[in-house]
C-alpha positions in Angstrom: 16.7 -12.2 -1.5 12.9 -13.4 -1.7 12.2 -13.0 1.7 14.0 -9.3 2.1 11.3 -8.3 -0.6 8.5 -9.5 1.4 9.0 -7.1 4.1 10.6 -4.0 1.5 7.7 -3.8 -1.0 5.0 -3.6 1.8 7.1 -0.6 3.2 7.7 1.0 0.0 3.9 0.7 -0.6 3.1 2.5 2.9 5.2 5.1 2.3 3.7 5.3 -1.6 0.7 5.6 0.0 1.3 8.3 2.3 2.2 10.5 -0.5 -0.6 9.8 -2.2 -3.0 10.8 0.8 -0.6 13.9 1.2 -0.7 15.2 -2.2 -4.7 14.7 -2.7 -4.8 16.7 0.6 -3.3 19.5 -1.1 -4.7 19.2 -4.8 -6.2 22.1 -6.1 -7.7 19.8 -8.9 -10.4 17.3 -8.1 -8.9 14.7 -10.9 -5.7 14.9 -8.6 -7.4 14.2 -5.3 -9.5 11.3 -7.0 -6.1 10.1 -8.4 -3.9 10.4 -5.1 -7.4 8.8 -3.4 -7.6 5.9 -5.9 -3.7 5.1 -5.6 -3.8 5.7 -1.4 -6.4 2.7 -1.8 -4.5 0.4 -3.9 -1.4 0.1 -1.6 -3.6 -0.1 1.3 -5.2 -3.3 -0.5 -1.6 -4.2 -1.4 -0.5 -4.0 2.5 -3.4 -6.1 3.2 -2.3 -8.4 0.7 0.9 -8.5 1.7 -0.6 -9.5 5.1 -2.3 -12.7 3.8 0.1 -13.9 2.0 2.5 -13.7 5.4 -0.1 -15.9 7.1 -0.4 -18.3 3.9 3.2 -18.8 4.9 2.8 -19.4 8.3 0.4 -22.3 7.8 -2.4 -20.6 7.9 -2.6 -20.5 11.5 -4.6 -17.2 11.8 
């Protein structure tokens, strides 16, 4: 069950994040498109993360 949430939390976060860019697209509000901007940048890091700790895994071989 570990490993299935290495690759579901990564995609949950992609798809969080495309939300996020959609709906600060669209914000009429400028503390919604900072918002949607701030949390499109945090699952982007999170992805990353995600990444890096796939090739921790690995061995380290990069």
């Amino acid at each position: 069950m570990k490993a299935f949430s290495f690759w579901i939390n990564p995609i949950l976060a992609g798809i969080m994040a495309f939300v996020a860019l959609l709906a600060s697209s669209r914000a009429s509000d400028s503390a919604f498109a900072v918002g949607g901007l701030i949390v499109f940048l945090g699952c982007v890091l999170f992805i990353f993360s995600a990444i890096g700790r796939y090739f921790d895994r690995m061995g380290g071989a990069h």
